[in-house]
SEBA-217009 format. One record per residue (C-alpha): residue number from 1; residue in three letters; z, y, x. Coordinates in steps of 0.25 Angstrom, whole numbers. Last residue first. Layout:
N
<atom seq="NUM" type="ala" z="Z" y="Y" x="X"/>
...
***
This chain:
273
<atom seq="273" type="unk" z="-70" y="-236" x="350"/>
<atom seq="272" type="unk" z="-58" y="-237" x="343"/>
<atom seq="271" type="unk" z="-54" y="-222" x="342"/>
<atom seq="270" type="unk" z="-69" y="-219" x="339"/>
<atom seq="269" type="unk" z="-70" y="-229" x="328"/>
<atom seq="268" type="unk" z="-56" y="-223" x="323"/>
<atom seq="267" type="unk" z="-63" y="-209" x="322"/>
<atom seq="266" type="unk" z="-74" y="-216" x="313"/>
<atom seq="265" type="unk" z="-65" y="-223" x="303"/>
<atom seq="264" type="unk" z="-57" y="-210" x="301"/>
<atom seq="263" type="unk" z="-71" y="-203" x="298"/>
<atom seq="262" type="unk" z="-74" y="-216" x="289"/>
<atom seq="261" type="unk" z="-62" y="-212" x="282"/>
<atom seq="260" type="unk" z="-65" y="-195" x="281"/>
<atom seq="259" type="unk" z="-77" y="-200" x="273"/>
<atom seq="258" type="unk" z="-69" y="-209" x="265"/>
<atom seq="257" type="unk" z="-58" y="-200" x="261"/>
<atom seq="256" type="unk" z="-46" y="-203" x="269"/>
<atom seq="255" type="unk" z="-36" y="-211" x="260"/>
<atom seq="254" type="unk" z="-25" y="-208" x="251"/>
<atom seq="253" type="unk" z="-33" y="-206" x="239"/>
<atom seq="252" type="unk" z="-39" y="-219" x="242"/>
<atom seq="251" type="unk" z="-26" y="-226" x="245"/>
<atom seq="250" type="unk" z="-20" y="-219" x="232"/>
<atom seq="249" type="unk" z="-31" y="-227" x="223"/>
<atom seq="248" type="unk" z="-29" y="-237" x="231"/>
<atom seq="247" type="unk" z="-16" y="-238" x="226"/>
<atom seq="246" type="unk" z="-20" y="-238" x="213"/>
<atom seq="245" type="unk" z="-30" y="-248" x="214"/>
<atom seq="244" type="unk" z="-19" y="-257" x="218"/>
<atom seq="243" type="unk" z="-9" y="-252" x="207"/>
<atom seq="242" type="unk" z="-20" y="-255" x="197"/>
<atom seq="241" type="unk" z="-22" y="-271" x="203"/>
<atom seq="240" type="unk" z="-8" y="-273" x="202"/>
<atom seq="239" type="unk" z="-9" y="-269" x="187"/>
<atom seq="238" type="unk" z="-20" y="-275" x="184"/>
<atom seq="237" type="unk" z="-15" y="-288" x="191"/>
<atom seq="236" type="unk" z="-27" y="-295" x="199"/>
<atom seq="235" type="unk" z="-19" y="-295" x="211"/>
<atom seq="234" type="unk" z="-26" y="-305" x="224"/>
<atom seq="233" type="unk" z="-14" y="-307" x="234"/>
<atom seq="232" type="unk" z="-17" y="-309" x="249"/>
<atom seq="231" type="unk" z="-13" y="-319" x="258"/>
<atom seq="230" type="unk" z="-1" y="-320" x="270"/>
<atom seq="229" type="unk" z="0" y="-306" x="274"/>
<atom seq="228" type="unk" z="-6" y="-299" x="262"/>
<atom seq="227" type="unk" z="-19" y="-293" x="253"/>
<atom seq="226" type="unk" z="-20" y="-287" x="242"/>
<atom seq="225" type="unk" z="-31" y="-290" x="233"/>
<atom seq="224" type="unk" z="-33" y="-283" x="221"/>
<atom seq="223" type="unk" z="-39" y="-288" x="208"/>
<atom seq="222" type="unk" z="-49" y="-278" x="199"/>
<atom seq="221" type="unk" z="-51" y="-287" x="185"/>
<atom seq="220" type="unk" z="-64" y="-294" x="181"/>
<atom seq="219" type="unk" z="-78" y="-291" x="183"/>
<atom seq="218" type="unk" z="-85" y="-282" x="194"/>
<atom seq="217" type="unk" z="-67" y="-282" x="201"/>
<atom seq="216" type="unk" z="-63" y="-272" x="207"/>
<atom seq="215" type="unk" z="-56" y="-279" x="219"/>
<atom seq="214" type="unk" z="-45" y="-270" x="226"/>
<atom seq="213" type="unk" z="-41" y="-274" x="240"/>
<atom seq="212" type="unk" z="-27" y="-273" x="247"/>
<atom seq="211" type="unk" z="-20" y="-269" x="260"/>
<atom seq="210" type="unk" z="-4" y="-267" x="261"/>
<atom seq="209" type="unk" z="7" y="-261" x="257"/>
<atom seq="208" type="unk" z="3" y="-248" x="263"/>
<atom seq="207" type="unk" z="-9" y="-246" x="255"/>
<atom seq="206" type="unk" z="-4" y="-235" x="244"/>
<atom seq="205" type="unk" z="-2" y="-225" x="255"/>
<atom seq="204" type="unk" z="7" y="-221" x="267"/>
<atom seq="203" type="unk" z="3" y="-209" x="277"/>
<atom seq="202" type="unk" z="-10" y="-203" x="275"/>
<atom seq="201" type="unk" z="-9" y="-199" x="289"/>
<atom seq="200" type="unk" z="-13" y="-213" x="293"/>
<atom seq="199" type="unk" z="-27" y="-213" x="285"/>
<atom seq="198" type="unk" z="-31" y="-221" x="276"/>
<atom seq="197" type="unk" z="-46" y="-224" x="276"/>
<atom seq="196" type="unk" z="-56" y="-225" x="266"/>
<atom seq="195" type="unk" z="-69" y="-233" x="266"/>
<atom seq="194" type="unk" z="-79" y="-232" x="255"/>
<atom seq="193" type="unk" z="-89" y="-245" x="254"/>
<atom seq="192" type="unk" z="-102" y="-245" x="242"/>
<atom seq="191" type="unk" z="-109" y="-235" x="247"/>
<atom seq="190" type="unk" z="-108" y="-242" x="259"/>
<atom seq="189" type="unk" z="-106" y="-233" x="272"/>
<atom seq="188" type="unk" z="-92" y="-235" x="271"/>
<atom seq="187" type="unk" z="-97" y="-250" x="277"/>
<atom seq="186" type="unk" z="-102" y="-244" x="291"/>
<atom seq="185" type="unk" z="-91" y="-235" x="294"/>
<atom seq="184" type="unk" z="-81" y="-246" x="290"/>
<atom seq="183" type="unk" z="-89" y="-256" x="302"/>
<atom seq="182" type="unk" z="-88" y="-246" x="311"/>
<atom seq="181" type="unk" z="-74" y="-248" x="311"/>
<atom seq="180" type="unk" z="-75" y="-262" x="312"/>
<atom seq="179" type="unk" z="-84" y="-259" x="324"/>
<atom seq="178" type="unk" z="-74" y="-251" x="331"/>
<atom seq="177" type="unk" z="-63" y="-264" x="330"/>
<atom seq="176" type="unk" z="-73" y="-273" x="334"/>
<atom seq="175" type="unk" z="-75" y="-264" x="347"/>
<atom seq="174" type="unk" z="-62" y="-263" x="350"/>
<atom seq="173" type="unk" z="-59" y="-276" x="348"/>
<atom seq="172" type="unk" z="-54" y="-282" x="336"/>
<atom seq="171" type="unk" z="-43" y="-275" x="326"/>
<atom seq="170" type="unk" z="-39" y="-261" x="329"/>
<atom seq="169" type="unk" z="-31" y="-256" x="320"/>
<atom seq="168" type="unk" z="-35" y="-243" x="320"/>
<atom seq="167" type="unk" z="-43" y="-240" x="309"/>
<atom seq="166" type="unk" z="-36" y="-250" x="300"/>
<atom seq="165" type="unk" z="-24" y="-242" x="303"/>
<atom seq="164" type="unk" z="-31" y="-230" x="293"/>
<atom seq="163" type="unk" z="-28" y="-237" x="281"/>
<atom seq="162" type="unk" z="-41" y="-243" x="276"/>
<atom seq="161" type="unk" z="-48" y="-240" x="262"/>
<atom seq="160" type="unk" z="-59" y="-248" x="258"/>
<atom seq="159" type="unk" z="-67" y="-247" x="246"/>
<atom seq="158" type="unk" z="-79" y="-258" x="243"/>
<atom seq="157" type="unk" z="-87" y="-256" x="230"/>
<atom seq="156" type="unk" z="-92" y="-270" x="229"/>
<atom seq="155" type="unk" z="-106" y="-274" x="234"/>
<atom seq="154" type="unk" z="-118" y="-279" x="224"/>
<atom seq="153" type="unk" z="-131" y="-282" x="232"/>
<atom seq="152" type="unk" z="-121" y="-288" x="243"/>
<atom seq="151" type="unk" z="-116" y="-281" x="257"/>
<atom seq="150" type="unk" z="-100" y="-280" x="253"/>
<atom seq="149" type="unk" z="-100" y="-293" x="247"/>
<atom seq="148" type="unk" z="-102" y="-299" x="261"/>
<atom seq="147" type="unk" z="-92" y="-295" x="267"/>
<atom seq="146" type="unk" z="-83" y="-308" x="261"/>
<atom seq="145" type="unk" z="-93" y="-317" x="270"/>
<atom seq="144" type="unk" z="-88" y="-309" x="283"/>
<atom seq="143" type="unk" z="-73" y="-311" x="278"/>
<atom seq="142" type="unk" z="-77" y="-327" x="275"/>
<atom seq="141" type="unk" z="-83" y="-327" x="289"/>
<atom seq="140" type="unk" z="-71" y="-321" x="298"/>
<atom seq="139" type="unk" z="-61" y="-330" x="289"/>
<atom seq="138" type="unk" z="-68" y="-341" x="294"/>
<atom seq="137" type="unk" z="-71" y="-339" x="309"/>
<atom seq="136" type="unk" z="-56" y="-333" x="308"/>
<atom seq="135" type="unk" z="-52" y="-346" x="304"/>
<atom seq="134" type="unk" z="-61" y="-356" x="314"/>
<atom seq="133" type="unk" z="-54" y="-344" x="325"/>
<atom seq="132" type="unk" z="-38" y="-348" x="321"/>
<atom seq="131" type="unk" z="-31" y="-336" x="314"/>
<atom seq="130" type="unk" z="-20" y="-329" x="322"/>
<atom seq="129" type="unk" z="-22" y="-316" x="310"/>
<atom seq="128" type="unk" z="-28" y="-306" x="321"/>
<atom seq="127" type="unk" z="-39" y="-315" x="322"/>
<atom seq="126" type="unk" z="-43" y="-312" x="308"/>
<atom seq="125" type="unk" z="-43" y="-298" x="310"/>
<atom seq="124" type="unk" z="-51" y="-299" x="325"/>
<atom seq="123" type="unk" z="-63" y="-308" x="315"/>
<atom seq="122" type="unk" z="-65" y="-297" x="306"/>
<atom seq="121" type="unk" z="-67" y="-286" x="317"/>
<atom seq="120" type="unk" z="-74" y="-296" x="325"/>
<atom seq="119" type="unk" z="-83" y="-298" x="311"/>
<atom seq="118" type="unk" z="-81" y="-286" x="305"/>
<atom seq="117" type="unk" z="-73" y="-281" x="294"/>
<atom seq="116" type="unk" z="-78" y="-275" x="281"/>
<atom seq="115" type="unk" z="-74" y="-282" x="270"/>
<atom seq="114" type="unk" z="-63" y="-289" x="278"/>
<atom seq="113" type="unk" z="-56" y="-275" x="274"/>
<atom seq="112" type="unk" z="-53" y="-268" x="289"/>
<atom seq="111" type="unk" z="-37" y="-269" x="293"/>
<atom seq="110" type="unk" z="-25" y="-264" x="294"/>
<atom seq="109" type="unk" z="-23" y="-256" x="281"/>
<atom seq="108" type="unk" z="-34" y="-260" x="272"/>
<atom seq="107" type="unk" z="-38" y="-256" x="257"/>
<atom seq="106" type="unk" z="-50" y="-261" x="251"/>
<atom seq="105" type="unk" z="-54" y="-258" x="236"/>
<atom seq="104" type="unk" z="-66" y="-268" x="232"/>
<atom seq="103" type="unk" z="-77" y="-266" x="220"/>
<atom seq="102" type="unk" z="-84" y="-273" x="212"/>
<atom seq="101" type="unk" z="-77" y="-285" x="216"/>
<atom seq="100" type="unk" z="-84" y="-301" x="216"/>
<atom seq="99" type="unk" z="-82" y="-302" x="230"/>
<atom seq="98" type="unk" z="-67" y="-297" x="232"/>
<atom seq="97" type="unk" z="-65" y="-306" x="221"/>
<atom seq="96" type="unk" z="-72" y="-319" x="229"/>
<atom seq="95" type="unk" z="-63" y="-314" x="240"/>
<atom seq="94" type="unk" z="-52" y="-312" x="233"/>
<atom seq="93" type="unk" z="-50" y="-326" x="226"/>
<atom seq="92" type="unk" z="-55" y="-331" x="241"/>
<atom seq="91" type="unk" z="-41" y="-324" x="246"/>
<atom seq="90" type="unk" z="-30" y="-335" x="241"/>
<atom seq="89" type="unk" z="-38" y="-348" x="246"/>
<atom seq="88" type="unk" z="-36" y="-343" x="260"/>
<atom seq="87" type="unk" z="-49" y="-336" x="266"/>
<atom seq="86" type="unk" z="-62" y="-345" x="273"/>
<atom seq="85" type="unk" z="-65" y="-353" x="260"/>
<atom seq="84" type="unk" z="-74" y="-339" x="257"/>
<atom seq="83" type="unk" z="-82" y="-345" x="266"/>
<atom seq="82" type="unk" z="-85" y="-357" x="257"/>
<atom seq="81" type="unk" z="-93" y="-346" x="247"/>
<atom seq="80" type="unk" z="-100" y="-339" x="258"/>
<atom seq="79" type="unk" z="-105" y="-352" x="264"/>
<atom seq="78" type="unk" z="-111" y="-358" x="251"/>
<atom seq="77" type="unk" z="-124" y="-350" x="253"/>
<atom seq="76" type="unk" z="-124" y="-355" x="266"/>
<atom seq="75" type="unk" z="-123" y="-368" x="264"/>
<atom seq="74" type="unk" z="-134" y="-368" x="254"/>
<atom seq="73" type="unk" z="-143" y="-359" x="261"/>
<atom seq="72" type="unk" z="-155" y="-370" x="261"/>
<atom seq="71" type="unk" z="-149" y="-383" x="262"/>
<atom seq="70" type="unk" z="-158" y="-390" x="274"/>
<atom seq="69" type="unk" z="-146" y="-398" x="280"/>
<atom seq="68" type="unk" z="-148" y="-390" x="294"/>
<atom seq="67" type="unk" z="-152" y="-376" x="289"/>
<atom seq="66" type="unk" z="-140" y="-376" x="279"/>
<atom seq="65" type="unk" z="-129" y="-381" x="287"/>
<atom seq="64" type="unk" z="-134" y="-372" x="297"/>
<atom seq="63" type="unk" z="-132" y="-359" x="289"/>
<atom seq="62" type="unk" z="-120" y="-365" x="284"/>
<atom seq="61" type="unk" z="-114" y="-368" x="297"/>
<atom seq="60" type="unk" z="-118" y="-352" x="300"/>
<atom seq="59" type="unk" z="-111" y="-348" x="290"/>
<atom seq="58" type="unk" z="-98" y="-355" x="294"/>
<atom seq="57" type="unk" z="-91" y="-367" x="286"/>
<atom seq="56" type="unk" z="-77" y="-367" x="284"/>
<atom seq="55" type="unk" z="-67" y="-377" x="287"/>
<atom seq="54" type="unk" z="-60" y="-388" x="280"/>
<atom seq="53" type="unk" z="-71" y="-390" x="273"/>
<atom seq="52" type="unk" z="-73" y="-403" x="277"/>
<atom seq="51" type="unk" z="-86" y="-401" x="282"/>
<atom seq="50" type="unk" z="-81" y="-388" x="287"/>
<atom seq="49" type="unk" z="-70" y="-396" x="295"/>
<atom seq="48" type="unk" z="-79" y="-407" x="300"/>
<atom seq="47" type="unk" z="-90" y="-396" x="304"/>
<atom seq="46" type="unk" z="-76" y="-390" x="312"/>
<atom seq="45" type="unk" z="-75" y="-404" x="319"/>
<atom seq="44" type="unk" z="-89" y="-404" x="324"/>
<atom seq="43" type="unk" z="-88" y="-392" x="330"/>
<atom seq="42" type="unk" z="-97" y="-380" x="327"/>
<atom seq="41" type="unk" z="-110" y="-378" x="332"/>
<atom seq="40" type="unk" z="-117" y="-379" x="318"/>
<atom seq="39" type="unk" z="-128" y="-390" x="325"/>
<atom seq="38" type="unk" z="-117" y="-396" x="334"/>
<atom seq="37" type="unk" z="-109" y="-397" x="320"/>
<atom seq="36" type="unk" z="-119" y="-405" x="312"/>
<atom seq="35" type="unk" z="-120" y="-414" x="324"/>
<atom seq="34" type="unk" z="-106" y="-418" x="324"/>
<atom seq="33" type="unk" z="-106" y="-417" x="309"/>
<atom seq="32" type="unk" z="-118" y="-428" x="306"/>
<atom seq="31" type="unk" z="-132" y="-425" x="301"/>
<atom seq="30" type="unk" z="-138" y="-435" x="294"/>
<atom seq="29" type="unk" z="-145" y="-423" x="283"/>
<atom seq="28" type="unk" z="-136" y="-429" x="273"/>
<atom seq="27" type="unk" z="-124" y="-429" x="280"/>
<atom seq="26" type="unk" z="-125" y="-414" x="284"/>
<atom seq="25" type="unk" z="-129" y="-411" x="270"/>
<atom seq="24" type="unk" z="-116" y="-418" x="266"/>
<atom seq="23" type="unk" z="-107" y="-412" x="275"/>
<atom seq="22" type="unk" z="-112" y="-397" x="271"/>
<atom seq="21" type="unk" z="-110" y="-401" x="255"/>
<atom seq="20" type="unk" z="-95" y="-406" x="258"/>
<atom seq="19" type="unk" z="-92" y="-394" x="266"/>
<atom seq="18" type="unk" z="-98" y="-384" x="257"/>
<atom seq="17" type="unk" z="-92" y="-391" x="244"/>
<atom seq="16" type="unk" z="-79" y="-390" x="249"/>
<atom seq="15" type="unk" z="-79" y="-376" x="254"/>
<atom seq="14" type="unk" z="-86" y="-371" x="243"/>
<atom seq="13" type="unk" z="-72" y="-380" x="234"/>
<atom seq="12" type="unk" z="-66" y="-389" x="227"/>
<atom seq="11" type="unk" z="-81" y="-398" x="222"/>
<atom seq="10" type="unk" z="-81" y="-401" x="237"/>
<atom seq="9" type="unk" z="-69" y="-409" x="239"/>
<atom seq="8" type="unk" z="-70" y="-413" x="254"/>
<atom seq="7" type="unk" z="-57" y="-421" x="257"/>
<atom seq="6" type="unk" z="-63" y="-434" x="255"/>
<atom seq="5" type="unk" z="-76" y="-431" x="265"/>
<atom seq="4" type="unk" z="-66" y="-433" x="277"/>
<atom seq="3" type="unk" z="-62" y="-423" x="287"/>
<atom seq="2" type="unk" z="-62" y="-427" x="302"/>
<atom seq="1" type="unk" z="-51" y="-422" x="310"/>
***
C-alpha cells in the first residue's frame, strides 16, 4: 500500500516533520524511492512507511539521509527526538521525565531496568512479549537512545535495587545472560550508579506489588512511575509519591549492602557461566 502526501501532517509531530522533510530532500535531489531504498538496504515498501511516517526511521537511515541529500547532521540530530515515537503514547511523558531527573530510584523484580540492559539481552526481553521483528527493532533502538542520559556531562543519580530473581531469571543465551551480569558490575563502578540486591532470605518486602521508578525531579515535583501489564501509570500525587519513597526507604534497609550486592552479582555470574 502506497501512502499518499495528504496524510502527512508535519506541523503534528518529529515524526511527521521527519518523514515529510526526508521525502522532500529525496525529491529534490531527483532521487526516487526505489533507489533511495537500494542505497539504505532496506525495502522499498518500508522507505514508503517511514516516509509516511508510519514507521520509524533508523540511525543508520539518517546517517545516509544526511550524506546522500547533503544536510549536514540534520537527520541525525532529529533522530533521537523521533525515536522516542517508538513507545505507546502513554510512556514518552516518562521518558522525557526520566531524562530531565536529577536523580532516578529503580526497583525490578524480574528484570534488568532498560537503563542498563544490553542489546541481545534487551532485544531477548522484547521477544519474550510475541512482538513482530520491525517492532522489536524499534523498541530495541528507543531503549538504547534512553541510555544515553546515563553517559552525558550532567548524569542523573541512578539507584537500582533488584529482587534477587533477577539474578536467575535467565533471559537470552547463556552467554547474553553472563554479560548482562557483567554489565551491573561495570555500571556500580559509576560514582554516580549504586546497585542493591534483595536477597531470597529477606523474605517479603515493600516491592512485592510490583516494579517502579522514582523521578527526583532538577525543577518541579518528584513523579513516580509504576509500571503494569497492559501500560504504566505516571503519579505526580505528593502523597503517592511519599508512600513510594517510603517504601524504598524499607527496600533499602531491606536489601544487601551494595558491596555484599555485587558479591551476589558475581557468584550468579559464575552459576550462569
Amino acid at each position: 500500500m502506497a501512502y499518499t502526501d495528504d496524510e502527512l501532517t508535519p506541523d503534528n509531530s518529529v515524526l511527521h516533520f521527519y518523514a515529510e522533510d526526508l521525502k522532500r530532500r529525496r525529491t529534490e535531489a531527483g532521487v526516487g524511492q526505489a533507489q533511495f531504498a537500494r542505497e539504505a538496504l532496506v525495502a522499498p515498501s518500508l522507505l514508503n512507511k517511514i516516509e509516511a511516517a508510519k514507521r520509524l526511521p533508523s540511525k543508520e537511515l539518517s546517517v545516509l539521509a544526511d550524506a546522500r541529500f547533503g544536510t549536514g547532521d540534520h537527520f541525525q540530530r532529529l533522530w533521537p527526538l523521533v525515536i522516542k515515537y517508538a513507545y505507546p503514547s502513554w510512556f514518552r511523558p516518562f521518558v522525557d521525565l526520566e531524562a530531565a531527573a536529577a536523580a532516578i530510584r529503580s526497583f525490578e523484580v524480574q528484570v534488568v531496568p532498560g537503563l542498563l540492559q544490553i542489546v541481545p539481552y534487551a532485544r531477548a526481553v522484547l521477544e519474550a512479549g510475541r512482538l513482530g521483528p520491525e517492532r522489536v527493532d524499534e523498541l530495541l533502538a528507543a531503549r538504547m537512545e534512553r541510555q544515553n542520559i546515563l553517559t552525558r556531562n550532567d548524569p542523573p543519580d541512578l539507584w537500582v535495587i533488584l529482587d534477587e530473581n533477577v539474578l536467575h531469571r535467565r533471559i537470552g543465551t547463556p552467554e547474553v545472560f553472563v554479560a548482562q551480569l557483567e554489565r551491573l558490575l561495570e555500571a556500580a563502578e559509576m560514582p554516580t550508579t549504586v546497585i542493591q540486591v534483595i536477597p531470597y532470605a529477606a523474605g517479603g518486602h515493600a516491592g512485592l506489588a510490583g516494579p517502579f521508578a522514582a523521578l527526583s525531579m532538577a525543577e518541579g515535583p518528584d513523579v513516580v512511575y509504576v509500571d503494569g501489564h497492559l501500560q504504566g501509570q505516571i503519579l505526580a500525587d505528593p502523597a503517592e509519591v511519599k508512600a513510594t519513597l517510603r517504601a524504598y526507604d524499607l527496600l533499602q534497609a531491606e536489601a544487601l549492602s551494595p558491596a555484599a550486592s555485587l558479591q551476589m552479582i558475581q557468584t550468579a555470574i559464575k552459576e550462569h557461566a
